[in-house]
C-alpha positions in Angstrom: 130.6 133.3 10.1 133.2 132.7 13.2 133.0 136.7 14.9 136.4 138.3 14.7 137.1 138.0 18.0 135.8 136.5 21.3 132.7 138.2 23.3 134.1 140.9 26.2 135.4 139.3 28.8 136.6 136.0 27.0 139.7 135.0 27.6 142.0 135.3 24.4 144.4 132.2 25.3 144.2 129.1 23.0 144.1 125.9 24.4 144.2 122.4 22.6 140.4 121.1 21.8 141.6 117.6 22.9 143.3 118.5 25.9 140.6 120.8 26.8 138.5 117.8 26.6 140.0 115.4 28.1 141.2 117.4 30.9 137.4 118.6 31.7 134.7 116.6 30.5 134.6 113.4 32.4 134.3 115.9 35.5 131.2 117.6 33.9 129.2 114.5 32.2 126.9 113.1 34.8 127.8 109.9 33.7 130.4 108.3 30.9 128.3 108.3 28.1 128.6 110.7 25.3 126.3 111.2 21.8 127.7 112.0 19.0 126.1 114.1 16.2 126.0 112.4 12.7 123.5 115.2 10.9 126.4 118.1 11.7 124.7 118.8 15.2 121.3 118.7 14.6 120.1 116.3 16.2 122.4 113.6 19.0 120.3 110.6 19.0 120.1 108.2 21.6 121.9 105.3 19.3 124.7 107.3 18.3 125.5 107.5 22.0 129.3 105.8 23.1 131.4 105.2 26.5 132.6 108.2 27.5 136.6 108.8 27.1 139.7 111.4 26.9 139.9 110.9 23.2 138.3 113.9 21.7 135.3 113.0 19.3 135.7 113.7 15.3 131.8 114.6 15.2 129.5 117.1 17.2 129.9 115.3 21.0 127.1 116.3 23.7 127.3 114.5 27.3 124.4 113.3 30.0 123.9 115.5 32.1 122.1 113.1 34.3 123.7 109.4 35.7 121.6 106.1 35.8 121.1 107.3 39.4 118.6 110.3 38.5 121.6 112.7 39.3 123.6 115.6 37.9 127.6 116.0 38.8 127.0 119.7 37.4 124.5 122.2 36.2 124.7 122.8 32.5 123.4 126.4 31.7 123.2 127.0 28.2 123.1 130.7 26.8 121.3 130.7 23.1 122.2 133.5 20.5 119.1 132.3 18.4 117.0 134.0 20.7 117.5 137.2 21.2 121.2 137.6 19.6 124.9 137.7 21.2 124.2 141.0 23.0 121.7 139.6 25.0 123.2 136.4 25.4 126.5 138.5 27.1 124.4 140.4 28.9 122.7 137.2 30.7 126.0 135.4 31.0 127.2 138.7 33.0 124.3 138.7 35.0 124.8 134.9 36.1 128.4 135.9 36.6 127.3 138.2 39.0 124.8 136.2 40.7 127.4 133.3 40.6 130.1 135.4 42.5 128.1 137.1 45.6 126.9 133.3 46.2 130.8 132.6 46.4 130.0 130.0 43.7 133.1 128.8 41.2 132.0 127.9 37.2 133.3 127.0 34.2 132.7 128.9 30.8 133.2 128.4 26.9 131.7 130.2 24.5 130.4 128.8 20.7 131.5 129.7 16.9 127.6 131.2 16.9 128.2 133.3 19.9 126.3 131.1 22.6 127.9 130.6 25.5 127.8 127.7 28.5 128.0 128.0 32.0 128.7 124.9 33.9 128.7 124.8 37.8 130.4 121.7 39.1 129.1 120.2 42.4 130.6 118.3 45.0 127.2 116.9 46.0 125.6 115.1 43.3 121.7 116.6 43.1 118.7 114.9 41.9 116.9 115.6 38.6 114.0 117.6 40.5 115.9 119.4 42.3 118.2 120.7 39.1 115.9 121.0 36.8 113.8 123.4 39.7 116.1 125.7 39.7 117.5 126.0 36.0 114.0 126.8 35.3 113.5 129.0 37.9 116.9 131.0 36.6 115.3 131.0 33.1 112.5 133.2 34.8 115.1 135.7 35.2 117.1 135.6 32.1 116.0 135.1 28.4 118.2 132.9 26.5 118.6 130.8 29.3 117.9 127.3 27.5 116.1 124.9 30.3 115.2 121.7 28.2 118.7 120.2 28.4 117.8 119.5 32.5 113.9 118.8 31.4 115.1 115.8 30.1 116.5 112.7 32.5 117.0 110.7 29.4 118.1 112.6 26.7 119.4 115.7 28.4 122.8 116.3 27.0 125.1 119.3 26.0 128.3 120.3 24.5 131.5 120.5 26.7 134.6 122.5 26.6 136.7 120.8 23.3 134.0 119.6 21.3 133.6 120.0 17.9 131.4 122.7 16.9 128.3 122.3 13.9 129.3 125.5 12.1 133.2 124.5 13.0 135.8 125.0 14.9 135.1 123.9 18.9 133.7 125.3 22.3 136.4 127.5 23.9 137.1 128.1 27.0 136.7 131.6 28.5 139.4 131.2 30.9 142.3 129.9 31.4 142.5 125.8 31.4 144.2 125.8 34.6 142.0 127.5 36.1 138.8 125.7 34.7 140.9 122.6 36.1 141.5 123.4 38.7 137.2 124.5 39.5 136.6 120.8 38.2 138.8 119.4 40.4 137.4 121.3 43.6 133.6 121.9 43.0 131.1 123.8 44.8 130.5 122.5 48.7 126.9 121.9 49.3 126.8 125.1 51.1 127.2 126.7 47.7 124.4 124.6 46.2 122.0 125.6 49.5 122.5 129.5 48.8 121.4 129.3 45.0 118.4 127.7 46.1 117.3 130.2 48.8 118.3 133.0 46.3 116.2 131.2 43.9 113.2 130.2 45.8 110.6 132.8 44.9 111.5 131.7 41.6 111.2 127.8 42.4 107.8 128.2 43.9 106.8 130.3 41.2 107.6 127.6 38.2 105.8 124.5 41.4 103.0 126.7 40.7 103.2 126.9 37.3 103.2 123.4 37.2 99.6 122.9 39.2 97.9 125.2 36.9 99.2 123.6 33.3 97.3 120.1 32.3 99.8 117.7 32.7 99.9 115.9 29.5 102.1 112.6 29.8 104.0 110.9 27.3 101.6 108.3 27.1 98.8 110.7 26.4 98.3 108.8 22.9 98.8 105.5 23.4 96.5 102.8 24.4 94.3 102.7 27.7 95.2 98.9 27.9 95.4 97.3 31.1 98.8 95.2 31.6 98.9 91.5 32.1 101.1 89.9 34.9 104.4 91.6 34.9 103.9 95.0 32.6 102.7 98.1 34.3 100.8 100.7 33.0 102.5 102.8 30.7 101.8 105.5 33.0 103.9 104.3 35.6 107.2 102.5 33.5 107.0 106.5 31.9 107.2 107.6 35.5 109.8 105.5 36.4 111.9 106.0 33.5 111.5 109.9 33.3 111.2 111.2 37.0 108.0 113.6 35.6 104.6 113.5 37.3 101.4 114.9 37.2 102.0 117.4 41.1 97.7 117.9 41.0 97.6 114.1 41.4 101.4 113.2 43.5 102.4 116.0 45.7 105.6 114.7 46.0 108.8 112.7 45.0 107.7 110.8 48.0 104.4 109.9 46.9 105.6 109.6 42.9 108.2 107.0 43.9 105.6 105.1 46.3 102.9 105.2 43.4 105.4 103.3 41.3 106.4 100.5 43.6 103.0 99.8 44.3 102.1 99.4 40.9 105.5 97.2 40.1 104.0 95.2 43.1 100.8 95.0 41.8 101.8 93.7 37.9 103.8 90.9 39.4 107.6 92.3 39.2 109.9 91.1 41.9 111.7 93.4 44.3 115.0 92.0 42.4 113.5 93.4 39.0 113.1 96.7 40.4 116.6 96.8 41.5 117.8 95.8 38.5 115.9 98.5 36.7 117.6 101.1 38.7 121.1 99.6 38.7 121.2 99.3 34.8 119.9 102.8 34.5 116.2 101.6 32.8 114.6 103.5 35.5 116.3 106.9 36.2 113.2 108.4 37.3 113.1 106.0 40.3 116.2 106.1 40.9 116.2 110.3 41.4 113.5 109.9 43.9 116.1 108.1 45.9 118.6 110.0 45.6 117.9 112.2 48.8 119.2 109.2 51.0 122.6 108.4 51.1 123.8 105.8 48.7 124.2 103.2 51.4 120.6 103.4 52.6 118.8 103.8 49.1 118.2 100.2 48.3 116.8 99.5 52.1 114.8 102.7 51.8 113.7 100.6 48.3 112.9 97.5 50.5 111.0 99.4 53.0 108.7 100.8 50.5 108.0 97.6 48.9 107.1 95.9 52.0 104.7 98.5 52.4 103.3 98.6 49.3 102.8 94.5 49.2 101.5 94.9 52.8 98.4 97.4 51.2 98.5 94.6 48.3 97.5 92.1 50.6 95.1 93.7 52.6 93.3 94.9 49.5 93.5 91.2 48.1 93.6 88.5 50.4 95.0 85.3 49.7 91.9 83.5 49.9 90.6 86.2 47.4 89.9 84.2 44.1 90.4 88.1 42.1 93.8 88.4 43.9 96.2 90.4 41.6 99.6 90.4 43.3 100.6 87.7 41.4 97.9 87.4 38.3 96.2 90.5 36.9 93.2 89.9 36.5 93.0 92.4 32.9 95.6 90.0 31.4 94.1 88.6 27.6 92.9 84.9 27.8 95.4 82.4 26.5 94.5 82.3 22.6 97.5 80.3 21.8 96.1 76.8 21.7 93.3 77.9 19.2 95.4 79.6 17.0 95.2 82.8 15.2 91.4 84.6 14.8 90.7 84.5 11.1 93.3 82.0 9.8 92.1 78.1 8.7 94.4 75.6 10.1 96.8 73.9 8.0 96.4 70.3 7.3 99.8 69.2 7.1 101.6 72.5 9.0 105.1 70.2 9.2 105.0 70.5 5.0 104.3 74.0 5.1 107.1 74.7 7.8 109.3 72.9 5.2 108.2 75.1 2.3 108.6 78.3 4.6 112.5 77.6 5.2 113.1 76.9 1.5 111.4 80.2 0.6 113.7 82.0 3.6 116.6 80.0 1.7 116.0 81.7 -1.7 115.5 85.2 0.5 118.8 85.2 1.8 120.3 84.6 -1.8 117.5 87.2 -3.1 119.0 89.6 -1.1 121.9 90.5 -2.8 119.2 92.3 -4.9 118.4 94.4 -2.0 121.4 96.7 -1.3 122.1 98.7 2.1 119.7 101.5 0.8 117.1 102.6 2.9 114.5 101.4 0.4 116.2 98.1 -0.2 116.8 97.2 3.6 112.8 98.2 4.1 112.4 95.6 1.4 114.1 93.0 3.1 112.5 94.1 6.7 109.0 93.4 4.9 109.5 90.4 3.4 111.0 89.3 6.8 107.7 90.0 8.3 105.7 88.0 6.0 107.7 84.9 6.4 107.6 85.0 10.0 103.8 85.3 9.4 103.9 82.4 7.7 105.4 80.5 10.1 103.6 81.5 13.3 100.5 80.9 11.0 102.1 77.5 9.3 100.8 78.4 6.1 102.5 80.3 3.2 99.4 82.6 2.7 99.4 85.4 4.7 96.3 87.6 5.7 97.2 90.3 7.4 96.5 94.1 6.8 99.9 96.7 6.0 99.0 98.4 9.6 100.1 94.7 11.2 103.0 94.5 8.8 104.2 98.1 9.4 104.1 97.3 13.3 106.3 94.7 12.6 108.9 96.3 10.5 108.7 99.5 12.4 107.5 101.4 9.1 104.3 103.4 8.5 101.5 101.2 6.6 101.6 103.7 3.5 105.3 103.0 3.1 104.6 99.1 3.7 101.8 99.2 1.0 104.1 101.1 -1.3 107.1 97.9 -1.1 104.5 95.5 -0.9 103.2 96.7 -4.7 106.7 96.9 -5.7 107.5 93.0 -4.1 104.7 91.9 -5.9 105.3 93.4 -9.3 109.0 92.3 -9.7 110.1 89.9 -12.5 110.2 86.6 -10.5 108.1 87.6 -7.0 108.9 86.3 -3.8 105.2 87.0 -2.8 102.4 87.1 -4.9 99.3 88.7 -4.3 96.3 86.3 -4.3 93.1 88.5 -3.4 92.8 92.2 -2.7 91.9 93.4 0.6 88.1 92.9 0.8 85.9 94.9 4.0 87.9 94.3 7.0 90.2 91.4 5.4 94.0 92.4 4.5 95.3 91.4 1.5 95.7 87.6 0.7 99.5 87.0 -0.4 101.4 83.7 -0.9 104.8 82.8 -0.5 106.2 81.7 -3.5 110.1 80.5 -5.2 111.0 81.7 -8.0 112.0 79.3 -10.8 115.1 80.1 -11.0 115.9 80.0 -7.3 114.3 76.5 -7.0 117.5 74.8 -6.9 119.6 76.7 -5.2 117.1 76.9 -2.6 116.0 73.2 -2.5 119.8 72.4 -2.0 120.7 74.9 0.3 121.0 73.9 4.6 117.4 75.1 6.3 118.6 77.8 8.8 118.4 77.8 12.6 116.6 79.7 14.5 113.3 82.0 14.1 113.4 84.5 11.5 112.9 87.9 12.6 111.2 91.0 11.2 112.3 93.9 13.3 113.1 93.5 17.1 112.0 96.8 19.1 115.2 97.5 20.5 116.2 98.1 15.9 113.7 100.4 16.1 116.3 102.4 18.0 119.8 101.5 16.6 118.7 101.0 12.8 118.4 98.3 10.6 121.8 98.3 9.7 122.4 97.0 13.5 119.4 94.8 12.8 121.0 92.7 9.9 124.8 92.5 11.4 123.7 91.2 14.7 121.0 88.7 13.1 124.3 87.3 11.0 126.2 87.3 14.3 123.5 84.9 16.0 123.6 82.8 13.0 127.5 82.5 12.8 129.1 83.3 15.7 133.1 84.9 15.1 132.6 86.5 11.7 135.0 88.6 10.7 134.1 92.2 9.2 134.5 90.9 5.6 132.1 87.9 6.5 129.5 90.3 7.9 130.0 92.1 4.3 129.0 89.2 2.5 126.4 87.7 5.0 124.2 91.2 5.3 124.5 92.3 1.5 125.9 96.2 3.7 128.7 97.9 2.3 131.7 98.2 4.7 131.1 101.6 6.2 128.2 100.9 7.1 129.0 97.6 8.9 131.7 99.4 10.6 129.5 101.7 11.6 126.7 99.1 13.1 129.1 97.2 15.0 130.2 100.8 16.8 126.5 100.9 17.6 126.1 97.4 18.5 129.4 97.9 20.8 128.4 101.4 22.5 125.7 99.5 24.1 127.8 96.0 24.9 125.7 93.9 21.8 128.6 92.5 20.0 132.6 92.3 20.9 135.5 91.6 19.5 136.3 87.8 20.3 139.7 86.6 19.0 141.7 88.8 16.8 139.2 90.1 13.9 136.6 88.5 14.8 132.8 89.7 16.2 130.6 87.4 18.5 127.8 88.5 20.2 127.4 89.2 24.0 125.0 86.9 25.5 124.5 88.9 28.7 122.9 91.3 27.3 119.3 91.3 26.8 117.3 92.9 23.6 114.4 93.0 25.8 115.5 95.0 28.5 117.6 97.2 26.3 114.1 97.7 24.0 112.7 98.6 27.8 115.8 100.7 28.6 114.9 102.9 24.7 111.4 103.0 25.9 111.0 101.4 22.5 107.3 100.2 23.8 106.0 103.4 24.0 106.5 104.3 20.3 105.2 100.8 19.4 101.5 101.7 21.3 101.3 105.1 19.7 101.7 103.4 16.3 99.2 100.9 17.5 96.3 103.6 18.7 96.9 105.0 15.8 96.3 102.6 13.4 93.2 101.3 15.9 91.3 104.9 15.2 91.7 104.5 11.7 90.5 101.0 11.8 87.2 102.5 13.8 86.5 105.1 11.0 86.8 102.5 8.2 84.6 100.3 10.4 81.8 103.2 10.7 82.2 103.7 6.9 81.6 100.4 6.2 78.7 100.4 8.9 77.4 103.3 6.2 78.0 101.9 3.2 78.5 98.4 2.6 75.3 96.4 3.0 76.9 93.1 3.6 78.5 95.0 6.8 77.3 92.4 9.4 78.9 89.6 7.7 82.2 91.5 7.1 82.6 92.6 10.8 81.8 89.0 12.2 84.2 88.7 15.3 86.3 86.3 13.7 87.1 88.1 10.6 89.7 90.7 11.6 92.5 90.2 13.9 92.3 92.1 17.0 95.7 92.9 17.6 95.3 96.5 19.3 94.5 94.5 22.4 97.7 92.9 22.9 99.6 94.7 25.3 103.0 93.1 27.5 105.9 91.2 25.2 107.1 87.9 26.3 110.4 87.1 27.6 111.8 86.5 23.7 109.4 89.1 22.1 109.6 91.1 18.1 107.2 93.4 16.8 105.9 90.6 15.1 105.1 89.1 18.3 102.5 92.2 18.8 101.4 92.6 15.2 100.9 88.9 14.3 100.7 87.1 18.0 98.5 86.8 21.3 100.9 85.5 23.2 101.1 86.9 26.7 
C-alpha cells in the first residue's frame, strides 16, 4: 500500500513526474543510457537499456551510474525498507543528512511508494569507480539499509531517479522542492566537498581495503575454462579485469599495477595499441578506463601510450626477436590449424558441391516450415535448433549431422536438456525436417539427417537458394533475444523492409517486431532508412558488441560445464563398458572444449561445431 502520507521531513509539494525527470536526470546518470524494466521492476536488463532522454519512460527506468570512462557524475545512495523497515530507513537518511550538512555538502532526495528513499550527491569532479564504490561501502559500515551493490557494479550499476515510474506505482518523489533540487544539479559539490567525505570516511575505507585482503577473491571467471588464448584473446582473467575495474588486492596492490597487468597482457595476446583505445573509447573496457581516470582527460591516452611502450619493452626483453618461442605477435598456446583436415570424427563427403546443393534446398523448405513455428518461446527455440543443424551440415558438407545436444545447445544458447527435449519433438513431427538415423552410442552424439518433406519438395526445389551463411545464434542474441536474432537476420537478407515485411519474413507478431527493432536501435543495429523502412547499420560490429555484453564469458561457463559432465560419462564408461578403448579412440569425439578465441565473423556455432582460430 502507498503510506498515507510522506516520511517526516518530506516535502509535501507535488511536482510533475516528467518534468521532475527531465529537469534532473541527465544531471545524475553517469552517462545517457537508461534500462528500462519490462518484469514491473524486477529486474533492468542490460538489453532493455535505451539513449537517455527528457521524455519520461512509460516502464520502471533505472540510469548508469557509471560512464564508458569508469566514472560517476554523482553518488547514488540507496536507502532500502526491506531491510529493516521505514523507521530505520528515516532514521539512516537523517543521519546522512546530518553527516551531509557539517561536510557543507548539497544532495538531492526522493523518496519511494515502499518507503525507501535515495540520496544523490552530484559532483563537479567526476570520480572513478574505486574510488566511489570505497566510500559507499565504507558509509554502509555505518548505516544498515544503506544498499552498496548499485556502485559494486561498473557495468550494470543502475538506479531509479527522481520521476520514474515506480514497480508498486506511482513514481520517486522529490523531498524538496524542484527548484531547489535544480538548482543543486546545476551547481554540484566542488572537489573540496568530495575531499572531506573521504577524510571523514577513511577509517571506514581502510577498514572495507582490509576487508578486501582477507576474503578469497573469487573472479567472474572462477568457472570457466583454464584455456590459454591464441593470438589476439587474453585471458579471461584480464578482458574481466578490463571490463569490470575489480581485482584480486593480495595479488595487484593497486589501480596502478591492475591497469599495467592488463596492457601487458593485451600486448602479449597480439592486440594493437589502437585496439585498446578503441575498447576504452566505445566503453567495452570501463575497467580500464577507471584506472585512468586519475589523469586529466587530455593526458589519459598518452599515459595509455606510455604504459604500452613499457610493457612491449618487458615483451621484448623477455622474448627476443631472434627467439623462435616469441609471443608478442604469436602465442605460442594457440590450437594448431585443424581446418585443412576437416572436422575430428566426420568422413569426408565425396561429392560436398551436391551436398551443399541439398543443404540450401532443405534451408529453402525451413523458411516456408516456419510459419509452423510461431514467435513463442518454444517455437523460436525450434527454429534456433534446426538452424544449428543446418549450419552443421554445411561446415561439415554433409546432411548427416553427428554432434552431441551439449554442441547443439552451445550453439543456440539453450541448455542440452531443453535441446534434447526439441530435438525428440523435431523428429517425431508428421513430415520431419530431421530424422533421427542412429542413437547416440558411447561417446558418439546422435546421428540425424537432413531431410524434405514430400510435400515441400516443390516449393523448395523451385524456390531461389539464399545468400549468405545461415546462422544459429550469434553471441551478441544471447543478450538481446531471439526476437532481435530473426529481425536482423531478415534485415541482412533484404535490406529496407518495412515493419509489415519484417512480419511476414520472421513468422513474429507485430509487437514483438516493434519491440526488437527498439532493441536493435538502443544499441545502433538497425535504422530507419527512407520513410518506413529498416536497414541495418554496417558500422556496427556483432563482434565487438558480443565483447562489449561480455557474451564470451557465459559461453565458457556453459562450455566447462558441459566438459565435467563429459569427464564423468567418460569414467563411467571407463567402468562399465568393455569396448571403452575403442569408444574413446581420439578421433571419435569432437574436442570442442578446447576452442577458445572467435574469429573476426564468429557464431556459437563457430565454437560448438568449428576449430577455426
Amino acid at each position: 500500500m502507498l503510506p498515507a502520507r510522506p516520511p517526516s521531513g518530506v516535502s509535501g509539494q507535488l511536482h510533475d513526474p516528467a518534468i521532475v525527470w527531465a529537469a534532473l536526470t541527465p544531471f545524475l546518470a553517469g552517462q545517457p543510457r537508461v534500462r528500462l524494466s519490462r518484469d514491473g521492476g524486477k529486474t533492468y536488463p542490460q538489453r532493455h537499456e535505451r539513449n537517455l532522454t527528457e521524455t519520461l519512460p512509460s516502464l520502471p527506468a533505472a540510469v548508469r551510474i557509471f560512464g564508458n570512462d569508469g566514472t560517476c557524475a554523482a553518488i547514488f545512495l540507496d536507502f532500502d525498507s526491506s531491510v529493516a523497515g521505514c523507521d530505520w530507513v528515516e532514521a539512516d537518511v537523517r543521519a546522512v543528512q546530518s553527516w551531509l550538512h557539517s561536510l557543507g555538502a548539497r544532495w538531492i532526495e526522493d523518496y519511494s511508494p515502499n518507503g525507501g528513499r535515495h540520496v544523490y550527491v552530484p559532483l563537479a569532479q567526476r570520480v572513478t569507480f574505486s574510488e566511489a564504490r570505497d566510500l559507499v561501502e565504507a558509509l554502509g559500515t555505518r548505516h544498515r539499509t544503506l544498499d552498496k551493490t548499485p556502485h559494486q557494479n561498473l557495468l550494470h550499476g543502475c538506479m531509479r531517479t527522481p520521476g520514474s515510474p515506480h514497480k508498486r506505482g506511482g513514481h520517486q518523489k522529490l523531498a524538496m522542492s524542484l527548484s531547489m533540487a535544480y538548482d543543486i544539479a546545476r551547481r554540484p559539490n566542488n572537489p573540496t566537498v568530495w575531499a572531506a567525505m573521504k577524510n571523514d570516511l577513511a577509517a571506514e575505507i581502510n577498514a572495507v581495503r582490509a576487508l578486501r585482503l582477507e576474503e578469497t577473491f573469487t573472479p567472474v571467471t572462477a568457472d570457466v575454462p583454464a584455456v590459454e588464448q591464441p593470438l589476439g584473446r587474453m585471458s579471461r582473467e584480464m578482458q574481466v579485469l578490463a571490463q569490470t575495474g575489480l581485482y584480486d588486492t593480495k595479488r595487484y596492490a593497486s589501480d596502478s599495477e591492475a591497469r599495467q597487468a592488463v596492457i601487458l597482457g593485451a600486448a602479449a595476446a597480439g592486440l594493437e595499441l589502437v585496439e585498446v583505445e578503441r575498447r576504452i573509447l566505445q566503453g567495452t573496457w570501463p575497467g580500464l578506463a577507471s584506472f585512468y581516470a586519475r589523469y586529466a582527460a587530455r593526458h589519459r591516452f598518452s599515459s595509455l601510450r606510455r604504459d604500452w611502450m613499457s610493457a612491449v619493452s618487458y615483451l621484448r626483453k623477455q622474448h627476443p626477436k631472434n627467439d623462435p618461442n616469441d609471443n608478442v605477435r604469436r602465442s605460442p598456446t594457440s590450437q594448431p590449424n585443424t581446418q585443412g583436415g576437416g572436422i575430428k570424427g566426420i568422413t569426408p563427403i565425396s561429392d560436398p558441391g551436391a551436398e551443399h546443393r541439398f543443404i540450401r534446398t532443405w534451408r529453402n523448405a525451413l523458411r516456408i516450415r516456419e510459419v509452423n513455428y510461431q514467435e513463442s518461446r518454444t517455437g523460436m527455440a525450434r527454429r534456433m535448433v534446426l538452424r544449428a543443424l543446418g549450419e552443421a551440415a554445411h561446415m561439415t558438407a554433409s546432411r548427416f549431422v553427428e554432434f552431441g545436444v551439449r554442441s547443439i545447445a552451445v550453439a543456440t544458447g539453450l541448455d542440452h536438456t531443453t535441446v534434447g527435449l526439441h530435438l525428440r519433438e523435431l523428429r517425431a513431427e508428421k513430415s520431419p525436417m530431421v530424422i533421427l538415423v542412429e542413437e547416440a552410442r558411447g561417446t558418439k552424439g546422435d546421428l540425424y539427417m537432413l531431410t524434405v518433406p514430400e510435400e515441400l519438395k516443390v516449393a523448395a526445389e523451385q524456390g531461389s537458394w539464399q545468400k549468405g551463411k545461415l546462422h544459429a545464434l550469434r553471441p551478441a542474441f544471447r543478450e538481446l533475444g531471439l526476437p532481435a536474432a530473426f529481425v536482423y537476420e531478415a534485415l541482412e537478407h533484404s535490406p529496407a523492409l518495412s515493419i509489415a515485411e519484417l512480419v511476414r519474413a520472421t513468422r513474429l507478431s507485430r509487437s514483438a517486431v516493434n519491440e526488437a527493432l527498439d532493441i536493435l536501435v538502443a544499441w545502433n543495429l538497425v535504422a530507419r532508412s527512407t520513410g518506413k523502412f529498416w536497414s541495418i547499420v554496417t558500422a556496427t560490429s556483432l563482434r565487438q558488441l558480443a565483447e562489449h555484453f561480455g557474451v564470451l564469458e557465459a559461453v565458457a561457463a556453459q562450455m566447462q560445464r558441459y566438459r565435467q559432465e563429459r569427464i564423468i560419462w567418460r569414467e563411467w564408461l571407463a567402468r562399465n563398458v568393455n569396448t571403452v578403448a575403442e569408444l574413446l579412440s581420439p578421433g571419435e569425439d569432437y574436442p570442442w572444449h578446447e576452442f577458445e578465441g572467435p574469429p573476426d565473423e564468429w557464431s556459437l556455432s563457430d565454437m560448438a561445431f568449428s576449430k577455426a582460430g
